[in-house]
N, C-alpha and C positions, 0 to 999 in steps of 0.2 A: 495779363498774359494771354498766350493764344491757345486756345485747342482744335484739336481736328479730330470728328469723331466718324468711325463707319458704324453702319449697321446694318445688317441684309436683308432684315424683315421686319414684318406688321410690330410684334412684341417689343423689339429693340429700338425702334422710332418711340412707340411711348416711352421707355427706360431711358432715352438719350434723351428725351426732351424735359423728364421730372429731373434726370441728373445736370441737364446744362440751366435747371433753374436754380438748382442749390449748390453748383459752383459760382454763378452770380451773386450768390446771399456773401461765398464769401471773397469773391473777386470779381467787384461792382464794374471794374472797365474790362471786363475777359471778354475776349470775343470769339465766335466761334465758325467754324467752318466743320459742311458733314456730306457724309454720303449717309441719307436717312430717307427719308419722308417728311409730311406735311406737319408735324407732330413737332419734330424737333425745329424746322421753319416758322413757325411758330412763336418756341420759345427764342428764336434768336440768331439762331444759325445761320450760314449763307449753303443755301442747299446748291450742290454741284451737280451730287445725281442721286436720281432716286430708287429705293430699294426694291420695287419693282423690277428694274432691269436686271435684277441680280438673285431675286430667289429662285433658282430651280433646286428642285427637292427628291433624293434620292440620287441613286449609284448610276443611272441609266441616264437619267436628266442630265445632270452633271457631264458627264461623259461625251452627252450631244452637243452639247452648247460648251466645250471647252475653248471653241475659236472664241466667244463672246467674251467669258470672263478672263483668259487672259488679254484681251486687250482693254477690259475693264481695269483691271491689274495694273495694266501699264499704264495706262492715264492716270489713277490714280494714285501711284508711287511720283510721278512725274508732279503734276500737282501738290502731293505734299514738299517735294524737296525745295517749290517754287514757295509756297507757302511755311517752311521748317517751321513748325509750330514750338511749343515750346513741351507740350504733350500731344502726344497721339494716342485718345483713348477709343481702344478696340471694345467692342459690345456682342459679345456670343461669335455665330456666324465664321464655327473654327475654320472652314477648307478655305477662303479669303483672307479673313484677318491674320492667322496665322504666321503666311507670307508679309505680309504687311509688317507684321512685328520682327520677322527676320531682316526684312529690308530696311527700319525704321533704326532700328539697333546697329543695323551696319554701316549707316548714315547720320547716327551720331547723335538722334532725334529721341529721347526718353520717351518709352513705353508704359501705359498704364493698361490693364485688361478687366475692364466692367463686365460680369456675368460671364461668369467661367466656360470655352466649349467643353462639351462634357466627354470630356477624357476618358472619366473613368467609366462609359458606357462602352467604348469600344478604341483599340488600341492604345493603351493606356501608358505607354510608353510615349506617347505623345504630350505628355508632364512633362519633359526632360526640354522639350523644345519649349516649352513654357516660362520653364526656370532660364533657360539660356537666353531666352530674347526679348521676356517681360519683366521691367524695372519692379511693376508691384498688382498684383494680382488681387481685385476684389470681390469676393465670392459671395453666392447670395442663399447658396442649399444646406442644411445645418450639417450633410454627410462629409463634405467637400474638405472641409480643414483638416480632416482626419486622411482622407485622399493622397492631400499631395502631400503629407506630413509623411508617408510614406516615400517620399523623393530627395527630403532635406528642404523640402521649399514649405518657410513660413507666409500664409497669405492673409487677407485683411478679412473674415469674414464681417461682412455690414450688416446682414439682414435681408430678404426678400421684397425689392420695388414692387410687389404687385400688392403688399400688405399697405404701401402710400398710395397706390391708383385706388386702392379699394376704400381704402381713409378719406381718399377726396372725392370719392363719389357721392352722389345724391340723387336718390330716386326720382323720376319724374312723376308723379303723383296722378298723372292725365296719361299714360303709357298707354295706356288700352284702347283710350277712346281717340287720340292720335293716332294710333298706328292701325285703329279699326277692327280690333280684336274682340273678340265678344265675351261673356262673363263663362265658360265654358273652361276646366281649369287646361292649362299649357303645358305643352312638351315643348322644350325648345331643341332644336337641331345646330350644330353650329358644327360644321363640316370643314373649318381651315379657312385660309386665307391664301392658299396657292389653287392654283387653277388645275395644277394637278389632284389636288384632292378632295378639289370638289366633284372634278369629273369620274373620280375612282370610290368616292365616297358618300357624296350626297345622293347616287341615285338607291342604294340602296337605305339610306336613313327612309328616302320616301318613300319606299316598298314596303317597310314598315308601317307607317302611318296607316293601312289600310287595316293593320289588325285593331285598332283602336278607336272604334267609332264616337265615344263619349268627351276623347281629348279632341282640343284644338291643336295641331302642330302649326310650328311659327317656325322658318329658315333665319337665323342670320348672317346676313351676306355683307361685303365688307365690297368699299367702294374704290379698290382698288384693282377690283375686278371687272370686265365685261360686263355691264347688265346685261345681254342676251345669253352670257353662260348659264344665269341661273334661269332665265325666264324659258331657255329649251329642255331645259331638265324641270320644269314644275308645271310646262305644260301639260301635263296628264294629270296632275293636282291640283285643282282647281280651287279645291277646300284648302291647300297648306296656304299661310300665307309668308310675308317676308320682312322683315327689319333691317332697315340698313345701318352699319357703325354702331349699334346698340346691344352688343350685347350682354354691356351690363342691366340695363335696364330688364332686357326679354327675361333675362335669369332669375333675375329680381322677384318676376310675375308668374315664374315657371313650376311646375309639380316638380317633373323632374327630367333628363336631361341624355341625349345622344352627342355624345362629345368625340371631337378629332382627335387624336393624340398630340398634346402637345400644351404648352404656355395653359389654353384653355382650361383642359383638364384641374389642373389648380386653382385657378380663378375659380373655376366651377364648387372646387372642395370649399374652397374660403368663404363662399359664397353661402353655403352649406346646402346645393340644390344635390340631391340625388342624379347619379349617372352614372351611365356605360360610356366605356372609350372605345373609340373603334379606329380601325386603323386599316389599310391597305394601298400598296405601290403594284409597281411593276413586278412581273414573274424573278425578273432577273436581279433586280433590288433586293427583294425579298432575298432571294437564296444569297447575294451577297451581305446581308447584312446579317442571317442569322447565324454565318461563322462568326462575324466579329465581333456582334453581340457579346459583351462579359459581364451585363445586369441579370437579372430577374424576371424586370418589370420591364416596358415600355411608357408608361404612366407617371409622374411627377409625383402625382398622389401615393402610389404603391411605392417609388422609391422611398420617396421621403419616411414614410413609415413604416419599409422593410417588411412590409407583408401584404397582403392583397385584401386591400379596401373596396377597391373600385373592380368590377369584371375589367378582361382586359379581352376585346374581340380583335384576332388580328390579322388578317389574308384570308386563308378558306374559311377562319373561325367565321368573320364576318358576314353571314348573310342576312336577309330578314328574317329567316323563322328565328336566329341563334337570336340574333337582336328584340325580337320581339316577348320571346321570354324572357332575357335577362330584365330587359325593361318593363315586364308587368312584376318581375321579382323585385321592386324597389318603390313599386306606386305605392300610393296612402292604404294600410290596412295588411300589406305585408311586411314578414318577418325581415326580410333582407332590408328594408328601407333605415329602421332601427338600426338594426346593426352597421349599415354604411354609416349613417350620422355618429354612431358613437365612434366607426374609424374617422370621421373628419375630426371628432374634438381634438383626439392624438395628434394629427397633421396640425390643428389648428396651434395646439401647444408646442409642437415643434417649433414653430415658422416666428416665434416671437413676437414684438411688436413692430409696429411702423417705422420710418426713419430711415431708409435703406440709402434713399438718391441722400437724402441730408448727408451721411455721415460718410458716405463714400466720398463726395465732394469736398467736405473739409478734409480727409483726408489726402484730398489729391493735392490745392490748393496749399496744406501744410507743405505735403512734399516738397513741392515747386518752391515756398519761400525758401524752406531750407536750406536746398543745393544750389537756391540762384538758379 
């Protein structure tokens, strides 16, 4: 059979490429075509385009660059109906895919939705269009089934893919001495994977670094960006240094942790490194998102365990002195450090075991035989 997968960012290119390898376990001649990254090209896919050209992040971004993605849109509705796959599985990345699922539905084309957009963070009404245009919904957050169960809509929950990336990791044992890091223990920084959030966030991660003479701080930076974005921003740092595509390994080697909002933040929990989330957009982002806002938290880690594990630093919270505390509240020898790990154990017993791309995939591949 054929699929066609989108995904519009760093996180969803891995998730599309562990899931189009356990659709092959059970649909050995499936072939695939994606709007992803190098991740799912990889496992097999014919990449068309890549998710690069389509992450802009936040209410203000969006808004500038709407000439771009609707003619993203439209090449890519165009494309599938040349290609009618026999599924088109959608991966997070709701203001795109969404459309996509309405157009795919209207065209005749069965919809599947890997990693639910999160709904019920803000207009949550946005269920209803889910129900109407998605054949069969796989969710990956233990909150979720309880969610849309509030809509009439039953969904597939599988389990969390980032519990199978972390299952198939393996430490590099030589981390240190490869990447030129000294026995000094680490902080690691990991400021996002969009360019907007490095420029709005990493430079106060390394503002920080200055109150901390004794840690080594390490960036990691992801190669999907400019190397001269971060090399102008760590020019006055001469001491941090930098890792590329590794951050599980940096994590691995880490004390504890200044974390983006986002995918990360979890990884980080699972991981069990201590960290602060931090978080900042634009003026106008902000004031638009914190009407819509209908969470709590901004954190994965805090939702998932419905109370505040992790600090959450967010716009003005964010500076270096606020970061600077909260981050010696959580090093070796403080009270907060303790208490964070015992909120990870909770997060960790949530999130279940491994299996998530497995079981979503035979359930898709079921599907498909079924209906023909």
């Amino acid at each position: 059979m054929n699929y066609y997968l989108i995904a519009g960012e760093r996180s969803g290119d891995l998730h599309g490429a562990n899931l189009i390898r356990a659709i092959h376990h059970h649909d050995p001649k499936a072939s695939f075509r994606a709007y992803g990254g190098e991740q799912m090209e990889a496992a097999g896919a014919v990449l068309v385009r890549h998710y690069r050209d389509m992450a802009f992040m936040g209410f203000l971004e969006v808004v500038k660059n709407l000439g771009t993605i609707r003619q993203i849109l439209k090449e890519c509705q165009a494309d599938l109906l040349v290609h009618r796959p026999d599924a088109l599985i959608l991966i997070d990345y709701a203001g795109f895919n969404l459309r996509m699922a309405r157009f795919a539905k209207r065209h005749g084309i069965r919809v599947f939705y890997y990693i639910s957009p999160k709904v019920w963070a803000w207009n949550q009404r946005r269920a209803l269009k889910i129900k109407a245009n998605v054949d069969r919904l796989f969710t990956i957050l233990p909150f979720e089934t309880e969610f849309f169960a509030k809509y009439d809509y039953k969904v597939d929950y599988v389990g969390n893919p980032l519990l199978d990336a972390l299952a198939d990791f393996k430490p590099d044992p030589n981390f240190r001495a490869k990447s030129g890091l000294g026995e000094e223990p680490i902080i690691a920084l990991l400021p996002g994977s969009r360019h907007q959030e490095i420029t709005s966030i990493l430079p106060i991660m390394l503002e920080t670094t200055r109150s901390f003479p004794d840690y080594q701080f390490v960036v990691g930076t992801v190669s999907n960006l400019p190397d001269e974005l971060y090399s102008s921003l760590l020019a006055n740092y001469p001491t941090v240094k930098r890792v590329d595509d590794a951050a599980y390994d940096l994590l691995h080697v880490a004390t504890a942790a200044l974390v983006t909002s986002g995918t990360a933040t979890l990884e980080t929990a699972l991981l069990t490194i201590p960290q602060v989330v931090c978080y900042k957009t634009t003026g106008i982002s902000y004031a638009i998102a914190k009407r819509l806002i209908a969470v709590p938290f901004i954190s994965l880690v805090n939702l998932i365990a419905d109370r505040e594990v992790v600090k959450e630093l967010i716009q003005n919270d964010l500076t270096p002195v606020r970061a600077a505390t909260e981050l010696q509240s959580i090093l070796p020898g403080s009270p907060g450090r303790t208490v964070q790990l015992a909120g990870y154990a909770d997060v960790q017993k949530k999130m279940g075991e491994p299996g998530a791309s497995e079981r979503a995939g035979q359930l898709m591949v079921d599907a498909l035989k079924t209906t023909g």
